[in-house]
Each structure stands twice: as structure tokens, then as C-alpha cells.
N, C-alpha and C positions, 0 to 999 in steps of 0.2 A: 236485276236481270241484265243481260251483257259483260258481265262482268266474266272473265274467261279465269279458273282457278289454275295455280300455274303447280304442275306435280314435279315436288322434292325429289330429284333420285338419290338411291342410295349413298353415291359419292357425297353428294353436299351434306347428307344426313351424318356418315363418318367424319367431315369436319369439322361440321358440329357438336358434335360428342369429344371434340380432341381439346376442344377450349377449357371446359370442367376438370378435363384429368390433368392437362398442365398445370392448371390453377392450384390442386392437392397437391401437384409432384413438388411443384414452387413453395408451398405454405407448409409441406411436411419436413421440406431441408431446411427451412429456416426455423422452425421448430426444436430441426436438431443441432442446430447449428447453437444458436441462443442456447439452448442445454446443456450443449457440451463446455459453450462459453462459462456457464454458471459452474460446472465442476472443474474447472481450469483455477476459474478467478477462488474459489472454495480451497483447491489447493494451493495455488501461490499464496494466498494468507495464512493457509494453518502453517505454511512453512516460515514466514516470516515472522512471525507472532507467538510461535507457540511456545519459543524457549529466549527471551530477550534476556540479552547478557550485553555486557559491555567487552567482552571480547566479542569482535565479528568472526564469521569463517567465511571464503569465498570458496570458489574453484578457478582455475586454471584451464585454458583453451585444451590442454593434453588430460585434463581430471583432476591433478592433483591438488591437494587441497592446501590452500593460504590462510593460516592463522592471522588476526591484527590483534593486537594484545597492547595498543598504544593506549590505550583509556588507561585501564590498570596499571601500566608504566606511569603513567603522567601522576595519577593519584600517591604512587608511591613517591614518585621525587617530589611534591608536594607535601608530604607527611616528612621525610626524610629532610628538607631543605626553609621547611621556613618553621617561625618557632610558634611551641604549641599552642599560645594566646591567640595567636594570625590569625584578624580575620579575612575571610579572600570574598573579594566582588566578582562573580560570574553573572551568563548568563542565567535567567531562573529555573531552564528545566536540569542544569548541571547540578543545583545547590545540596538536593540531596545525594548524587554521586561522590560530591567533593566533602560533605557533613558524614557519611557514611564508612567510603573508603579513604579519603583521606586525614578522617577524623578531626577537620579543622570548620570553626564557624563561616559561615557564609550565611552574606545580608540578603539575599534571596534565595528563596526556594521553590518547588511547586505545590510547596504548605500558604505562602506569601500571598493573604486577601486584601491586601493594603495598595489600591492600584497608583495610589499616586506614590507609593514608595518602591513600586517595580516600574513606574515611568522616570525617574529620576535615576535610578541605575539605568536603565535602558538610554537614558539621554548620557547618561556618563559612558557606558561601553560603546556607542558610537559614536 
């Protein structure tokens, strides 16, 4: 008893109802935002991934497109320049580009489960 109830008007009641719809408008763009993120990063991998070659191709600020075809050069002056016994010490994930295309042995490879024999090239190549 005494206690006097105090009556909500309209206005305060429209404020009130404006917190819940911000809240959705907030949680629905980051919803789509995160989604759109997820079909973006989906595309830049299928692009990256989906045809791995040791030629790269870029583009150019104007479009046009830049072939790099130095791997493939290098393996052939490698095949071309040392003789066919050579065997060559790379890195280990080169071993099978260099066993492949330039069809010469190499002492590691990404075959190579031997890890103190890929630590001892590694301590040699640096």
C-alpha cells in the first residue's frame, strides 16, 4: 500500500521494442557477413589448389596474364648440365620434382621417413 505505480507511455514502450530489433539487425549482418566470408575463403582455395603445377600464372595490375615457367627451366638445366649418376641434395619437398622432371637421384624426398637423415641434409643446406 503507498506505493504509487508509475504508467509506461507509449514513447518509452517504442524504445523499448528498438533494443530487440537492433540486436537481430546486428546478429543477421554478421551472420551474413561470416557466410559470405566462408564462400570467399571456399573460393580463393578451389583457386589455389585445384590445378598445382610447377608452372605458376599470375595477373597483372592492367589483366594480363604472367606465365613463371622457372621451376621447369631449372629442372631442365639440371637434366641438361650435370651427369646422369648426379646425385643432387635439396630441400625435401623439391626431391620429387627434381627425381621426376629432372630425372636425377636426390637424397631426400617427401617419400624420406628417415628423420635424422632429413635433419642432417637440413643441417647441411643451412
Amino acid at each position: 500500500a503507498g506505493k504509487v505505480r508509475k504508467h509506461v507511455s507509449e514513447q518509452e514502450k517504442a524504445e523499448e521494442g528498438l533494443g530487440p530489433n537492433i540486436k537481430s539487425i546486428v546478429t543477421m549482418l554478421m551472420l551474413m557477413l561470416l557466410m559470405m566470408f566462408a564462400v570467399h575463403c571456399t573460393w580463393v582455395t578451389s583457386n589455389a589448389y585445384s590445378s598445382p603445377s610447377v608452372v605458376l600464372a599470375s595477373y597483372n595490375h592492367d589483366g594480363s596474364r604472367n606465365i613463371l615457367d622457372d621451376f621447369r627451366e631449372a629442372y631442365y638445366w639440371l637434366r641438361q648440365n650435370t651427369d646422369e649418376h648426379a646425385k643432387v641434395m635439396s630441400w625435401w619437398d623439391y626431391g620429387y620434382q627434381i627425381a621426376g622432371m629432372a630425372n636425377r637421384t636426390t637424397l631426400v624426398d617427401n617419400n624420406t621417413w628417415n628423420n635424422s637423415h632429413i635433419a642432417l641434409v637440413s643441417a647441411a643446406v643451412s
